[in-house]
Structures are given as C-alpha cells and as structure tokens.
C-alpha positions as a Markdown table, in Angstrom:
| # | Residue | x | y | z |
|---|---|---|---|---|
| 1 | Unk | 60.5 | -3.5 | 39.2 |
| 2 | Unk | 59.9 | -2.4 | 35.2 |
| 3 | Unk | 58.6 | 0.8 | 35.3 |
| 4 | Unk | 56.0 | 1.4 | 32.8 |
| 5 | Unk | 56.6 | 3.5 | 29.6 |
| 6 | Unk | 55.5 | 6.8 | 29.8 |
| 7 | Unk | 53.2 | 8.1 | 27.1 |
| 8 | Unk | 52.7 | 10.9 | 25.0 |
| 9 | Unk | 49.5 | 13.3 | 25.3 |
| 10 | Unk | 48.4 | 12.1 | 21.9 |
| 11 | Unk | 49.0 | 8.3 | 23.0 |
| 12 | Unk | 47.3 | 9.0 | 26.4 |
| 13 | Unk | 44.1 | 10.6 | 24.5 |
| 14 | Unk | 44.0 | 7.7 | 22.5 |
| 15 | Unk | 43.3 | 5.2 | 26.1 |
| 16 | Unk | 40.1 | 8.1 | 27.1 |
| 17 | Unk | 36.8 | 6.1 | 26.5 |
| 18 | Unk | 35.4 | 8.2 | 23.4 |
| 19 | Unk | 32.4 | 9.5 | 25.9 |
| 20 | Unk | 30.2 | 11.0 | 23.6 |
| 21 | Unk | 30.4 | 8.0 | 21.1 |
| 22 | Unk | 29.1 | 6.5 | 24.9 |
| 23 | Unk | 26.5 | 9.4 | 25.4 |
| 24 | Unk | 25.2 | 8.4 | 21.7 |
| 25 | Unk | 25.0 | 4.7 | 22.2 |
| 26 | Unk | 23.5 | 5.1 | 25.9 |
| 27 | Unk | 21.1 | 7.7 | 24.6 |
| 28 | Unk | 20.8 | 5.3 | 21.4 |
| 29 | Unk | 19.9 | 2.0 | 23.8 |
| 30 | Unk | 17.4 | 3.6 | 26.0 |
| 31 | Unk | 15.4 | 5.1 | 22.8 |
| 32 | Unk | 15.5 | 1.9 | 21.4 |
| 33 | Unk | 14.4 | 0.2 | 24.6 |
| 34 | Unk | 11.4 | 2.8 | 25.3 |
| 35 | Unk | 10.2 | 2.1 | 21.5 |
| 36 | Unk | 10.3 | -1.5 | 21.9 |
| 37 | Unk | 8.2 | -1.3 | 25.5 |
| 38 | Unk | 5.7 | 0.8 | 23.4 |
| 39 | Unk | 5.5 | -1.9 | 20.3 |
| 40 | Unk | 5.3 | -4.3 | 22.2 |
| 41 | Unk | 2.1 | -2.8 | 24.6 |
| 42 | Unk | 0.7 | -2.5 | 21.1 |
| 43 | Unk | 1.2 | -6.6 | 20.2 |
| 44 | Unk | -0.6 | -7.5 | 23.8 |
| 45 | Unk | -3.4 | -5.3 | 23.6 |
| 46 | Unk | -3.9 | -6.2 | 19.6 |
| 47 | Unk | -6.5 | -8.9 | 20.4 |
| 48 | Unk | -8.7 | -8.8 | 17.6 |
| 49 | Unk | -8.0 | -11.0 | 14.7 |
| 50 | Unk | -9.7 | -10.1 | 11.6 |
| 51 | Unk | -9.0 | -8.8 | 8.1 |
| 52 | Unk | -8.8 | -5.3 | 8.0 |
| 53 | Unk | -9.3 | -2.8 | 5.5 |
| 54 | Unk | -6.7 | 0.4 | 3.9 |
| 55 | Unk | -6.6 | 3.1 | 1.8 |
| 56 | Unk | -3.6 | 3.9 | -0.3 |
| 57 | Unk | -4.2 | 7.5 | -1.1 |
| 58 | Unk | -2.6 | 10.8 | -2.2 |
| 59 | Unk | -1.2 | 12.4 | -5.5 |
| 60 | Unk | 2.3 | 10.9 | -5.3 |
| 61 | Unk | 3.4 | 7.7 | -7.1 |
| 62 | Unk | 3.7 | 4.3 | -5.6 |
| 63 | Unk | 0.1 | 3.5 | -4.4 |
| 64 | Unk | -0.7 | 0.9 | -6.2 |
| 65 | Unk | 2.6 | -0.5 | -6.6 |
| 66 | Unk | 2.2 | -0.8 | -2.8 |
| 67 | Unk | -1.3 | -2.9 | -3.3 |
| 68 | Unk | 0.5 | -5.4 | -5.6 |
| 69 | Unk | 3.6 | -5.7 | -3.2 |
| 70 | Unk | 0.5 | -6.8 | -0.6 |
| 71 | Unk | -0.3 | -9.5 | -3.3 |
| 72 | Unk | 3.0 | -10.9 | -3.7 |
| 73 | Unk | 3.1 | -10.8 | 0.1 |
| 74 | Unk | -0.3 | -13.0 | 0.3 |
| 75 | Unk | 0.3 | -15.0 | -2.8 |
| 76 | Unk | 3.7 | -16.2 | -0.4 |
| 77 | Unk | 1.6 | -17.8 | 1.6 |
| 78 | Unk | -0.6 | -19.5 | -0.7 |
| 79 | Unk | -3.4 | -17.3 | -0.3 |
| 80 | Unk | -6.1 | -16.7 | -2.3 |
| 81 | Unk | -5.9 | -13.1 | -4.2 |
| 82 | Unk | -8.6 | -11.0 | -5.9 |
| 83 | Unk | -7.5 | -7.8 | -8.2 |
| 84 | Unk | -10.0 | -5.7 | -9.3 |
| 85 | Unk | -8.6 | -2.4 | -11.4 |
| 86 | Unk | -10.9 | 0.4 | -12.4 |
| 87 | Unk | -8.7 | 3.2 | -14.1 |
| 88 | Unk | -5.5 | 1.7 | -15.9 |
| 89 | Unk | -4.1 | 2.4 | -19.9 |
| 90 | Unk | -5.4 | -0.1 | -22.5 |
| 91 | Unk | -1.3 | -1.3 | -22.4 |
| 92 | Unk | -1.2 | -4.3 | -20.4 |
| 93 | Unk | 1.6 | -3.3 | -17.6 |
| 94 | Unk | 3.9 | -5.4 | -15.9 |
| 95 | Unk | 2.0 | -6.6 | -12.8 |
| 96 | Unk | -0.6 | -7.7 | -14.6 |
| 97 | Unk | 1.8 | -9.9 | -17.0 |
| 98 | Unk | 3.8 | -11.0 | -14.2 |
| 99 | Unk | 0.4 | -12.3 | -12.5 |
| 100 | Unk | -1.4 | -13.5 | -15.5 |
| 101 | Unk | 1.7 | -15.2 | -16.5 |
| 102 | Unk | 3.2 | -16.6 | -13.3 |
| 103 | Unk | 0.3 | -16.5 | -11.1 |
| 104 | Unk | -3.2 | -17.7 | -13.0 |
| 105 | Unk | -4.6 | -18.3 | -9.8 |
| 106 | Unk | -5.1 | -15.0 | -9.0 |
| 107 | Unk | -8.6 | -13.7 | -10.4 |
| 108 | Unk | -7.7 | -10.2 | -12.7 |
| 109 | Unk | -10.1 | -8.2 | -14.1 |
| 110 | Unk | -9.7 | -4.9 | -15.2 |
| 111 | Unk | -12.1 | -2.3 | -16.5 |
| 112 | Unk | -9.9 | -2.3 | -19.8 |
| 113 | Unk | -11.3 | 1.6 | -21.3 |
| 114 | Unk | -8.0 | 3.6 | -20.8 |
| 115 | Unk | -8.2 | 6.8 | -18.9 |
| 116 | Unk | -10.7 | 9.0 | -18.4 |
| 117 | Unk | -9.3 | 11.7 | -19.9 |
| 118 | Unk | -8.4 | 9.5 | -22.8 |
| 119 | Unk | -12.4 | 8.3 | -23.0 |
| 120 | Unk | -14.2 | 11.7 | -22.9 |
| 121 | Unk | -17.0 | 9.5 | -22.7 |
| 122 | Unk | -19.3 | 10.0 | -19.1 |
| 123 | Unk | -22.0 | 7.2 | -20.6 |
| 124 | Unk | -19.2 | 4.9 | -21.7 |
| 125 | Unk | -17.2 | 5.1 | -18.9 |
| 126 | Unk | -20.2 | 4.9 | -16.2 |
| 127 | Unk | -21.4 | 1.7 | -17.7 |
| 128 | Unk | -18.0 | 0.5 | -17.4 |
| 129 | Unk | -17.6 | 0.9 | -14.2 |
| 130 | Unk | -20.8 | -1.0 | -13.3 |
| 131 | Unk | -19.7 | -4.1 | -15.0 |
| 132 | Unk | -16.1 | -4.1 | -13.5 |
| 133 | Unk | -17.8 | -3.3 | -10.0 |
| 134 | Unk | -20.3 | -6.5 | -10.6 |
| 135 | Unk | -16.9 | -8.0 | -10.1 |
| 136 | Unk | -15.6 | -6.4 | -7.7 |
| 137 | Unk | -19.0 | -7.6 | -5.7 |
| 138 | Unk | -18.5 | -10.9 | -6.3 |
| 139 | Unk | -14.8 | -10.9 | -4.7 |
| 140 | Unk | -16.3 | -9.1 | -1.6 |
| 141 | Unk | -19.2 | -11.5 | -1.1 |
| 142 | Unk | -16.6 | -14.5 | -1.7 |
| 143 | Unk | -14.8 | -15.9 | 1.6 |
| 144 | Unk | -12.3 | -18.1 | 0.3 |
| 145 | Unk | -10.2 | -14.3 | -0.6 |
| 146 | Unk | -8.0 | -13.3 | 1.6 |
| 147 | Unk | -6.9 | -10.5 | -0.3 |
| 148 | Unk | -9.0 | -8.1 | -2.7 |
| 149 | Unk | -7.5 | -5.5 | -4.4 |
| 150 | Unk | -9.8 | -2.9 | -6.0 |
| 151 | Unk | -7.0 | -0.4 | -7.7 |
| 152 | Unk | -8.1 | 2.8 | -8.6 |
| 153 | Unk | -11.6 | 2.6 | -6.8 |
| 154 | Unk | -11.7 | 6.5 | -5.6 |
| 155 | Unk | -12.0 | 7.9 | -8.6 |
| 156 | Unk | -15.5 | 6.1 | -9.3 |
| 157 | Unk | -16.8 | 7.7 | -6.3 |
| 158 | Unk | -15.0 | 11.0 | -7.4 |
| 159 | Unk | -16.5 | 11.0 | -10.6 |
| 160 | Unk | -19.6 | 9.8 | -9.1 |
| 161 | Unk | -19.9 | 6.9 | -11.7 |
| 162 | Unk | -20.5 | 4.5 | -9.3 |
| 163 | Unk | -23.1 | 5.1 | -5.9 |
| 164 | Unk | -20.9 | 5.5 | -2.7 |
| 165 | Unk | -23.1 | 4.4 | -0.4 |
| 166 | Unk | -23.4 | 0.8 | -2.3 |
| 167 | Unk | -19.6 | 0.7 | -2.3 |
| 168 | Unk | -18.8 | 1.2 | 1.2 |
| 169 | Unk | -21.5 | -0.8 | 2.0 |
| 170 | Unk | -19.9 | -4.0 | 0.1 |
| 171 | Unk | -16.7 | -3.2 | 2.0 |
| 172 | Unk | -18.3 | -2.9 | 5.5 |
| 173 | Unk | -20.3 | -6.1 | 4.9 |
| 174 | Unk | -17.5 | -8.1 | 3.3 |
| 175 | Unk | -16.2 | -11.5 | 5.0 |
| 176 | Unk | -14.9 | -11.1 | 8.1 |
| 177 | Unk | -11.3 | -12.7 | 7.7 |
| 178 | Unk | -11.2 | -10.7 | 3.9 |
| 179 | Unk | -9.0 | -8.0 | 3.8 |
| 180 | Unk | -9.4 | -5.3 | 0.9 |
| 181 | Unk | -7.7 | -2.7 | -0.1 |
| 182 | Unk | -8.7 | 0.6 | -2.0 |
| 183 | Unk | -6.5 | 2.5 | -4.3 |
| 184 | Unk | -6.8 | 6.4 | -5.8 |
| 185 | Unk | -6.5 | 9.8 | -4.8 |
| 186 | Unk | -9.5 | 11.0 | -3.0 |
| 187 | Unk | -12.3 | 9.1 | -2.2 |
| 188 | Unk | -14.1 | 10.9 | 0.0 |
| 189 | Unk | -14.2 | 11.5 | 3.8 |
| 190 | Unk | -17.1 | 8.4 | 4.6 |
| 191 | Unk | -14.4 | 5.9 | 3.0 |
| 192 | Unk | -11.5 | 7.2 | 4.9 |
| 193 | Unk | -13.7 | 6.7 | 8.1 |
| 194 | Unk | -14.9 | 3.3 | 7.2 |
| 195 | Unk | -11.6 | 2.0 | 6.6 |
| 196 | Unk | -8.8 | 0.9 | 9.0 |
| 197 | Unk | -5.8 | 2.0 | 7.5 |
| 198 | Unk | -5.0 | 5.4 | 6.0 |
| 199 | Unk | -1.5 | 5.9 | 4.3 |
| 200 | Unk | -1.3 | 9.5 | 2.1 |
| 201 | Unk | 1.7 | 9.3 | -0.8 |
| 202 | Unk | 2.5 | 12.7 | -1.2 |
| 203 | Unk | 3.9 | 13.6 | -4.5 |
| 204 | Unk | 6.9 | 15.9 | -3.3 |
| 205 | Unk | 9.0 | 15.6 | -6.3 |
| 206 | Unk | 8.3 | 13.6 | -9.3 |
| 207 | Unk | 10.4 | 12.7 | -12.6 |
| 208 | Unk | 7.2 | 12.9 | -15.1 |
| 209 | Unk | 7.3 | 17.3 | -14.2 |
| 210 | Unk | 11.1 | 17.1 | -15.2 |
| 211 | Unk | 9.7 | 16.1 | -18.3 |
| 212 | Unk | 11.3 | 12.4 | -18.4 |
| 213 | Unk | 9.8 | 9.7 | -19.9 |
| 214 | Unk | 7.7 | 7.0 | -17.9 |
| 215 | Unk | 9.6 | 3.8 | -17.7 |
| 216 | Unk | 8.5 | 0.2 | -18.4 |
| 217 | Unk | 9.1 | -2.2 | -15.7 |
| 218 | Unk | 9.6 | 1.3 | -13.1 |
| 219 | Unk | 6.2 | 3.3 | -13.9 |
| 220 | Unk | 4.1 | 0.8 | -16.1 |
C-alpha cells in the first residue's frame, strides 16, 4: 500500500479552509439575506400605485442633474415629459440642447432672465416668475404628463416671488398618476411635508472653491 507523501507545515497550511474568508462570507450571506427579507416586506406592503412627488434639495451639486436623469428615465419609456426651469444662465446648457434637439417632444420652457444675482431686478424678476409658473400650471393641470419637472422652484418661494400656498396647492391637486419633481435649495418646511420624497445633496467638497473653472458638458 502507497503511503501518502508527507507534507510540509507551509504545504499543510495551504489545505486549512481560509476560516475567516468563511466567517466574512457567512457573515456577508446572512446580511445580505436579512436586507433582502426587509426589501422585500417593503415591495408587498407597497400597495398604492400612484405618481408621487420629490424634492431634490441641498447646497451640493447634482440636483438637477438628477431631475433630468428622471427624464431620460421616463422618456425610455415613451412617456410624456414636462420641464419647467425657473433660475438657469441665459447660456443654453447641455440638457436643454440634448432635449430640444433629440427630444422635441418634450415641452421646455424656461424662465430665460439669468440669475438673480445677475438681474438685480425684484420687479423684473417677480413678473417673470409668474409667466414661467402660468406654465408650470398648465403641466400640473395636464394628465397626459407623466413626468413634470419644475427645476429650481425653491428659490421662488425663498425669494417669495411667487405665493407658496398657490404652489403647493398645484402640486397637491395635480393628476393622480403625475409625478413632479421640485428642484433648489430650501423651499421651505410645508413643501418638504407635502412631498413624498426628500433627498439633501450636501456640498462636502466642491471644485468651483478650488477655484477651477466650470465645465461644459460636466457643470453646464
């Protein structure tokens, strides 16, 4: 009978199960499996189907590049889309020649008087803000949209250049299956409770304070 070779203590660590690579992927498994148990309670008890409503807020970058990545989503599906932007530069920026151009479809309005702080103008800018939000009604009261976007919203009610109390009132009354959503820092603690959705960018570290340049096709 062949006995079998004997090995070497390096050789005969190498045949040992690796037990805490074990211990990670056990303790890996059951997380995963107690995460999964609690998503999906959360699918069965999600009953109610209707369009909901959110609020991209905060003072870091990427809110409303999150609102037009919502569009693309919708416009994937061959939905109906509604942008409505209150506060943008009188440069046209790359969303808004990507839809104009590629998507015509989509109805794009914008407010088109540059920044506030560019304007100086509190008449000017109020009346402004009236006309775009006359189109920003119409979206609301319109059921054929799946999607409205009004970007930049909050700052009408911070500046107080539009009544808040008409504005969440469009948004609570809109059509059922309609989902909006609001853009801007702020807005004010009755919009935050009206809506469904909450998310808070927070600007932790941002290029523009390292004093480089905005970039086309990144920030505009």
């Amino acid at each position: 009978m062949a006995l079998l070779p004997e090995l070497l203590p390096d050789e005969l660590e190498m045949t040992k199960p690796d037990k805490q690579a074990n211990e990670q992927t056990a303790k890996h498994n059951k997380a995963m499996k107690k995460h999964k148990e609690k998503i999906d309670g959360c699918i069965v008890r999600a009953e109610e189907k209707r369009g909901v409503s959110i609020l991209l807020t905060g003072n870091g970058k990427g809110k409303s590049s999150s609102a037009f990545g919502m569009a693309m989503r919708s416009l994937g599906y061959g939905f109906k889309v509604g942008i409505v932007q209150f506060i943008k530069g009188k440069q046209q920026s790359g969303e808004e020649i990507f839809i104009r151009e590629k998507h015509p479809e989509v109805y794009f309005w914008q407010m088109g008087t540059g920044f506030t702080w560019d304007t100086q103008d509190r008449n000017g800018d109020i009346a402004a803000a009236k006309t775009t939000w006359a189109h920003a009604q119409e979206l609301l009261q319109d059921a054929s949209y799946h999607l409205v976007i009004l970007d930049e919203l909050t700052y009408m009610l911070n500046y107080e250049y539009l009544d808040e109390e008409m504005v969440l009132s469009a948004l609570r009354n809109r059509p059922e299956e309609q989902s909006v959503v609001v853009t801007g820092r702020g807005g004010g603690e009755a919009l935050r409770d009206l809506v469904d959705t909450v998310s808070e960018v927070q600007d932790i570290k941002h290029a523009f304070k390292s004093e480089v340049k905005a970039r086309r096709g990144i920030d505009f």
